[in-house]
N, C-alpha and C positions, 0 to 999 in steps of 0.2 A: 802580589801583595802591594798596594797602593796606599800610602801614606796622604792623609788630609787635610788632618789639623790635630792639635798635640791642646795637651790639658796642662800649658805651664804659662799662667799669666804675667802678663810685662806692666813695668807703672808705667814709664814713660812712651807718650806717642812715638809711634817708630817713624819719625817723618823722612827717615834719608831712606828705610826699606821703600816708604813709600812710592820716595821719589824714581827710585833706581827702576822697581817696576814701572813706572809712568813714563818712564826716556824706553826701557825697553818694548812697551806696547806702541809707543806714537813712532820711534821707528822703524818698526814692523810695519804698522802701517801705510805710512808715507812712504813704502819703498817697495810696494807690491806689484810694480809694473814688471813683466817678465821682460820687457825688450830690453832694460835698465839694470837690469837684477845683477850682469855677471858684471860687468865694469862697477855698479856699486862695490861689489864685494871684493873684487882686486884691488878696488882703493882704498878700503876699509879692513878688510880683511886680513887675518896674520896668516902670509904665507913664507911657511919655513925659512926657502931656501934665499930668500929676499933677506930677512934677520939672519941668515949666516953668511949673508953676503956683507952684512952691515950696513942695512938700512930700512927704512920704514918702521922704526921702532916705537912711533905711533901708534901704530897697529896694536901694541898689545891692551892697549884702553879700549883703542873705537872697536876691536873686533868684540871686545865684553857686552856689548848695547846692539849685539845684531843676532839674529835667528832665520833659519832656512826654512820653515815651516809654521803652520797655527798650533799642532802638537810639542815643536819645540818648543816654542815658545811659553804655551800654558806649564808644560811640565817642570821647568825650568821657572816659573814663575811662582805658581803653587809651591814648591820646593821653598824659595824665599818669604812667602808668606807665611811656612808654616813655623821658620824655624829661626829667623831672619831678625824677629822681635828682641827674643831675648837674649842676641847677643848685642845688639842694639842697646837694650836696656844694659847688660852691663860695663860694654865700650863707649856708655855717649856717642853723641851723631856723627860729631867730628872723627872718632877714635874709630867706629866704625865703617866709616868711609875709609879710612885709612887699612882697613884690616882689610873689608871687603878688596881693594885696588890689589894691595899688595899680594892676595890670593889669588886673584886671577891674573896678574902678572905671572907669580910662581908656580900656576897650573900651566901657564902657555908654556913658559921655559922647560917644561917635564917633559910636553908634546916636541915644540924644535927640537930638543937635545936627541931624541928617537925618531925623528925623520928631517934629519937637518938638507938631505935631498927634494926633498917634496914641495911640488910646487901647487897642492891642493890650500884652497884657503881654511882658515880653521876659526869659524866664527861659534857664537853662544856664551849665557853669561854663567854655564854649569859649575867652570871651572871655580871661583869666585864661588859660586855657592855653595860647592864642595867643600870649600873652607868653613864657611858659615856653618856646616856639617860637621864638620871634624869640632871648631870648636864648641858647639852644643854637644857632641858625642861625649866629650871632655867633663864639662862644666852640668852637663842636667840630664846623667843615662840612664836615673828613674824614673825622671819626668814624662805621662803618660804619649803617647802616639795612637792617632785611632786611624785602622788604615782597613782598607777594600780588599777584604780577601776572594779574587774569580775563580775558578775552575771548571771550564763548562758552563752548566748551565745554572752551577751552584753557588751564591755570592752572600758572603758576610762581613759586618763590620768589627773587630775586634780591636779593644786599649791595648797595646804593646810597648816596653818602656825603649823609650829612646835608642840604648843601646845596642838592643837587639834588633830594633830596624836597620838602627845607620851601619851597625857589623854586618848583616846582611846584603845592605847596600855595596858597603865598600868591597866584601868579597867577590861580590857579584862582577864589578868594573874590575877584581884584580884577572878573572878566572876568563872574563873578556877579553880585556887586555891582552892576554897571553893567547889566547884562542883565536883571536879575529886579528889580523890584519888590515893597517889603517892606508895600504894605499888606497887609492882611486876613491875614498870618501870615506861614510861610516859614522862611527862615533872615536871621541880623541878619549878612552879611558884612562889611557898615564895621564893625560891631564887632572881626569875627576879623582885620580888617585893622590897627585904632585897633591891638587888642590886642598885636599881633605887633609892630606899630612900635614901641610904649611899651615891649614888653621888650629890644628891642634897642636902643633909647635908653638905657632902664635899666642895661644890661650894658655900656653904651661905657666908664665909667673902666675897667672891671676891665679892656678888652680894653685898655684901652690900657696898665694898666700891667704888662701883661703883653707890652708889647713891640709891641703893634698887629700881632700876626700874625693877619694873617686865614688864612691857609690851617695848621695844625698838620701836623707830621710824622705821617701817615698812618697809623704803625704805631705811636705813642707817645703814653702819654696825660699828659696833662699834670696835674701834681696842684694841688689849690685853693687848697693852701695850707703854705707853705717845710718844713714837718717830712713833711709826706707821703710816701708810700712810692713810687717807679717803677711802675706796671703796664704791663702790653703788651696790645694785643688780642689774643684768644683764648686769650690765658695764665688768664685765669675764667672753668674751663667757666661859641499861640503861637508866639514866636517864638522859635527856637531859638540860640542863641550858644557 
């Protein structure tokens, strides 16, 4: 099940999602030479046991703006794009810079605190996005999700509401998590997990003051903020973290 674009429109231009994908692609980029690759990433990179030794606390920014692969990367991108708007649209640029940092800080600290030994580096900006997850899980869990169902040789598109993707999601990283072991590389799941918590920690005032509804009228989008306009759906047409 592959999620790709959701049916809950945003007013405002999301210019800081924009931007955050644009540092993450030219990165990527600029840094594809393999002879280069492993000292990029010890220097950039968040490795464990370097932050439990107290230091390179740097690290827990610059490793958000780096990826080991072109599938990391898209998947982890697409993810932002799909979901990245509307919290945008409800934290303003600034508030959402601020949310976004703060989650992928508290997804890295999820990873060091369970392998404060490990001296693999733990780059990607999942953890961070995980938040962006969590608090859209939060804030929009009947706002539609159209996602890629494969099975073999059999493949469909079907609207799914938020909720039941991003639940699905997150159990999947718990059920991981516990199953896979993160030495010698992988994926950092307690981080997509930390991450996802911490934004829908983050986003509990707004739910609440907006009434503590957790389920939203299904066909109605709710706007971010008192002067906004009504819309409706369909009325607009390593380790990896």
């Amino acid at each position: 099940m592959f999620p790709f674009r959701d049916h809950n429109p945003s007013i405002r231009i999301p210019f800081v999602t924009y931007a955050i994908i644009a540092i993450n692609v030219i990165v990527f980029l600029t840094h594809l030479d393999p002879a280069g690759i492993s000292e990029f990433y010890y220097k950039y990179a968040l490795v464990p046991v370097w932050i439990a030794e107290g230091h390179d606390y740097e690290d827990f920014i610059t490793s958000m703006f780096m990826h080991g692969s072109w599938m990391h990367l898209i998947g982890n991108m697409l993810f932002l794009w799909i979901f990245g708007d509307n919290i945008e649209d409800t934290l303003g640029h600034i508030g959402f810079l601020i949310f976004y940092i703060i989650c992928g800080i508290i997804a890295a600290l999820a990873h060091v605190f369970l392998n404060l030994d490990s001296d693999v580096p733990l780059i990607g900006a999942s953890g961070a996005i995980a938040g962006v997850m969590g608090a859209y899980w939060l804030l929009f869990p009947r706002a539609k999700v159209d996602v890629l169902f494969i099975m073999v040789i059999f493949a469909r598109t079907f609207s799914v509401p938020a909720f039941i993707v991003l639940t699905i999601w997150l159990g999947m990283q718990i059920f991981s998590g516990f199953s896979t072991p993160s030495e010698g590389g992988g994926v950092a799941y307690w981080a997509h997990f930390g991450g996802f918590v911490a934004g829908a920690v983050l986003m509990f005032p707004i739910w609440k003051k907006r009434g503590a509804k957790m389920f939203w009228h299904k066909n109605e989008y709710v706007p971010p903020y008192p002067k906004a306009r009504k819309l409706t759906y369909g009325k607009i047409p390593t380790i990896k973290r």
